[in-house]
C-alpha positions as CSV (number, residue, x, y, z in Angstrom):
1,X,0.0,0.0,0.0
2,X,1.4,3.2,-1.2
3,X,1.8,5.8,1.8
4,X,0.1,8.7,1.0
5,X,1.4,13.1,1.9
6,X,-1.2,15.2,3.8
7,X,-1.6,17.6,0.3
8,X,-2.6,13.9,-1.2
9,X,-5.3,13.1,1.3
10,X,-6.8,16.2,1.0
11,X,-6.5,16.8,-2.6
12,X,-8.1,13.1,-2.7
13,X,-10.7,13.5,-0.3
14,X,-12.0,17.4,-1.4
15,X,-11.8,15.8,-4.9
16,X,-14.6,13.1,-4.1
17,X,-16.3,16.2,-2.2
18,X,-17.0,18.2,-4.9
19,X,-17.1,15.4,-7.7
20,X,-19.5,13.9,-6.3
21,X,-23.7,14.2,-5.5
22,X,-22.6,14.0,-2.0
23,X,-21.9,17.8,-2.5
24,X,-25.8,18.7,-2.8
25,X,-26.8,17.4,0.8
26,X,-23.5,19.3,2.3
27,X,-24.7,22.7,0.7
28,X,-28.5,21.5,2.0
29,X,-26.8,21.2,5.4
30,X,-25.4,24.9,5.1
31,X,-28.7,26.0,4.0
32,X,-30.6,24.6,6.6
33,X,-28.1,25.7,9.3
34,X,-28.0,29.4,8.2
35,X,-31.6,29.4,8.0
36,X,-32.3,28.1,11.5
37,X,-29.5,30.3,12.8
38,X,-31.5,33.2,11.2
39,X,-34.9,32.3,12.0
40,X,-34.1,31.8,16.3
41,X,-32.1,34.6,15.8
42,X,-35.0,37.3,14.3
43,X,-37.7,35.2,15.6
44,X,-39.0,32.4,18.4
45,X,-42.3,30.9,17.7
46,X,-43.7,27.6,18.4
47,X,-44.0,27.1,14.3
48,X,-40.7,27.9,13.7
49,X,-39.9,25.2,15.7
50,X,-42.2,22.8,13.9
51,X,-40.7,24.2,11.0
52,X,-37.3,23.4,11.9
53,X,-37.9,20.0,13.7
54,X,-39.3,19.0,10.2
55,X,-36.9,20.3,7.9
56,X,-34.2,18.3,10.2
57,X,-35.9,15.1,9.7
58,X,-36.2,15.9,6.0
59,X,-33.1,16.2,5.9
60,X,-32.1,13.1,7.9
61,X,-34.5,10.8,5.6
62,X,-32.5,12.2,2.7
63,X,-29.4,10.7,4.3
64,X,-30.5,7.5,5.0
65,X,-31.9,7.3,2.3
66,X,-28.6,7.9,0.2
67,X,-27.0,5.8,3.0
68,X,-29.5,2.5,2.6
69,X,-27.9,0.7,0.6
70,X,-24.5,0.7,2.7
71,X,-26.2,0.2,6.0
72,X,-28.6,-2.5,5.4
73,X,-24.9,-4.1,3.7
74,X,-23.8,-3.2,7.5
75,X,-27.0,-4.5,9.3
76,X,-26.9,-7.8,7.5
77,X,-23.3,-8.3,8.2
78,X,-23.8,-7.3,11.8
79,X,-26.5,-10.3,11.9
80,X,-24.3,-12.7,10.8
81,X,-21.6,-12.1,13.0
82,X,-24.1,-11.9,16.1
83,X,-25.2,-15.5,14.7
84,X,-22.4,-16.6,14.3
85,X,-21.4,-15.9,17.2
86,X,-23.9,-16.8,19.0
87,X,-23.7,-20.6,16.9
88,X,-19.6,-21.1,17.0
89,X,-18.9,-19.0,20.2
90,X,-15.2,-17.8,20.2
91,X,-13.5,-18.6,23.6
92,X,-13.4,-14.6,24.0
93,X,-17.1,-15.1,23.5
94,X,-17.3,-17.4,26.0
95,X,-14.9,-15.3,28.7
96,X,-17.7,-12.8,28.3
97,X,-20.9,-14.5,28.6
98,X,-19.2,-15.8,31.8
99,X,-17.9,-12.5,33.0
100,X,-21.6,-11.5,32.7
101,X,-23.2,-14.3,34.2
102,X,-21.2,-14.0,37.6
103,X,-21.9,-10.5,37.7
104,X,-25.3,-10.9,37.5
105,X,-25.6,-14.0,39.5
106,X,-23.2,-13.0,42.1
107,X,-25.3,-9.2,42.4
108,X,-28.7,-11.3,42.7
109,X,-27.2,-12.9,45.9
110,X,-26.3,-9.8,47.4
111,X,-28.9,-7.9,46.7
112,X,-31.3,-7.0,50.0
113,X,-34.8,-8.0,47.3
114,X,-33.6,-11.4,47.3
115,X,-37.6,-12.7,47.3
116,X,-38.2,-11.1,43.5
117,X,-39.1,-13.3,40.5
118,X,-36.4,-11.4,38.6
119,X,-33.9,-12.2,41.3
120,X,-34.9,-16.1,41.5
121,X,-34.6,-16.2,37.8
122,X,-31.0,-15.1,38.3
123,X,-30.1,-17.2,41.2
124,X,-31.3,-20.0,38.5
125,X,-29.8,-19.2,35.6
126,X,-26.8,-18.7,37.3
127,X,-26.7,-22.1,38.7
128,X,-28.1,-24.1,35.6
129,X,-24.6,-21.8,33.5
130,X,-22.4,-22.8,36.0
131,X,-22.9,-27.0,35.8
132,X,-22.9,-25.9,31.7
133,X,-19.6,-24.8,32.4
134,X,-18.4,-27.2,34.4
135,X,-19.1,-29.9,31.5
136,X,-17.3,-27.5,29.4
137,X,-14.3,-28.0,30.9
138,X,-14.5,-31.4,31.9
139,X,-15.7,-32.7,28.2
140,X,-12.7,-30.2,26.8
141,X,-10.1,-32.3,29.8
142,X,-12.2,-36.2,28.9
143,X,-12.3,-35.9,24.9
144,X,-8.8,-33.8,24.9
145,X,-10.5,-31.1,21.9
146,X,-7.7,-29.2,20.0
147,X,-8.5,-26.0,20.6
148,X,-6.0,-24.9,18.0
149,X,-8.8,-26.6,15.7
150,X,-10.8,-23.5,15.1
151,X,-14.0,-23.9,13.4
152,X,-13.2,-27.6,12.7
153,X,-13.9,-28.2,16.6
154,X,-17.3,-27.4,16.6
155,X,-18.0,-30.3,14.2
156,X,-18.1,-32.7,17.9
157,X,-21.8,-32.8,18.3
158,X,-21.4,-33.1,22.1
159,X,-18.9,-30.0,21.9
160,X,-21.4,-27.8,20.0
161,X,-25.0,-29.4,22.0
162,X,-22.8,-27.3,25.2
163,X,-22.3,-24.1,23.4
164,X,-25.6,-23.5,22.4
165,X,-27.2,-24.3,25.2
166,X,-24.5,-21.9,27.1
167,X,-25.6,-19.1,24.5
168,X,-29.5,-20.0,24.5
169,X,-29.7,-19.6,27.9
170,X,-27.5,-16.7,28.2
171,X,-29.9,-15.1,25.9
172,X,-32.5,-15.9,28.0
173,X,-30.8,-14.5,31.0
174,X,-30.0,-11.1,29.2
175,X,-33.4,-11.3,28.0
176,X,-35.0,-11.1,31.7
177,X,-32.9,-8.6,33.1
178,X,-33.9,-6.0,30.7
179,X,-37.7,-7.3,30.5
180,X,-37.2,-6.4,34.5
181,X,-35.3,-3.2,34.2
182,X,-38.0,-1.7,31.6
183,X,-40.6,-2.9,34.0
184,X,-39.0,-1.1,37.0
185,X,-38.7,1.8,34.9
186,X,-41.8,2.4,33.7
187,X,-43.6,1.4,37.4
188,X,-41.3,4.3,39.2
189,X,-42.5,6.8,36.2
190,X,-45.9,5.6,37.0
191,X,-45.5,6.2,41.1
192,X,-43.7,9.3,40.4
193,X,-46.5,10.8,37.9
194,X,-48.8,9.2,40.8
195,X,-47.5,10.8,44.3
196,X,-48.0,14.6,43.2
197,X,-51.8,13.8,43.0
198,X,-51.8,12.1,46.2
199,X,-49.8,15.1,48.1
200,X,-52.6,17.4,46.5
């Protein structure tokens, strides 16, 4: 790869600028900005504001839109790699989901609500991830698995049957903990909207 100078890359890139249609939604992004800086400026009204919250998401939509075609590319490939991953788990992979899993099961111990669902369901999990792992490592010790195999060692049945089971579930656990945390969430908005009304 041939090293390029800084008069290179910027003779490059400001070539592509102004070569290409790119250069008609920057000088739309000028316009719009002068023009909102102009209107607040002279004038605050509520349909200015309208005005300008619209013109923004035109503006947005226009760059998705010239955008779509590279970020569903992105999307798809970012699927794939979360199926993948979630299939053929890396050991990194692995390190992580059990990083997680302590965390959460080890903070559902310690925590002072240890009676909630949401906490049971972690004590559980956490239990049910740890004998997973623990087969983990024995099968790896019993069968003596390469891993220097790669992707050739998750063609052991028994090898892969562990895996996705640690993955499903750790799904499931993630799963849960956000189903709680939205819950919590939008019960403490609920009390909170509630307790002026009962102080009045």
């Amino acid at each position: 790869m041939d090293e390029l100078t800084i008069f290179e890359i910027f003779q490059n890139v400001f070539s592509q600028l102004f070569s290409s249609s790119f250069l008609i939604y920057l000088v739309g992004f000028l316009i719009l900005i002068a023009g909102i800086y102009l209107l607040t400026r002279r004038k605050k009204s509520k349909l200015i504001n309208i005005l300008i919250g619209l013109s923004w998401v035109c503006y947005m939509a226009a760059i998705v839109w010239l955008a779509l075609p590279v970020l569903s590319q992105i999307l798809s490939s970012a699927v794939q790699g979360i199926l993948t991953q979630l299939y053929f788990p890396s050991i990194a992979t692995l390190v992580i989901i059990l990083i997680i899993t302590y965390g959460i099961g080890i903070s559902s111990y310690l925590k002072k609500e240890k009676t909630t669902l949401i906490t049971k369901i972690n004590k559980l999990f956490f239990l049910f991830m740890n004998l997973l792992f623990g087969l983990l490592i024995y099968q790896f010790m019993e069968k003596k698995w390469d891993l220097s195999a790669g992707i050739l060692l998750y063609k052991e049945k028994d090898l892969l049957s562990i895996l996705e089971l640690i993955t499903f579930s750790f799904v499931l656990l993630l799963f849960f903990n956000i189903i709680a945390k939205i819950t919590s969430l939008i019960m403490k908005k609920i009390e909170a909207r509630k307790s002026p009304n009962l102080k009045s």
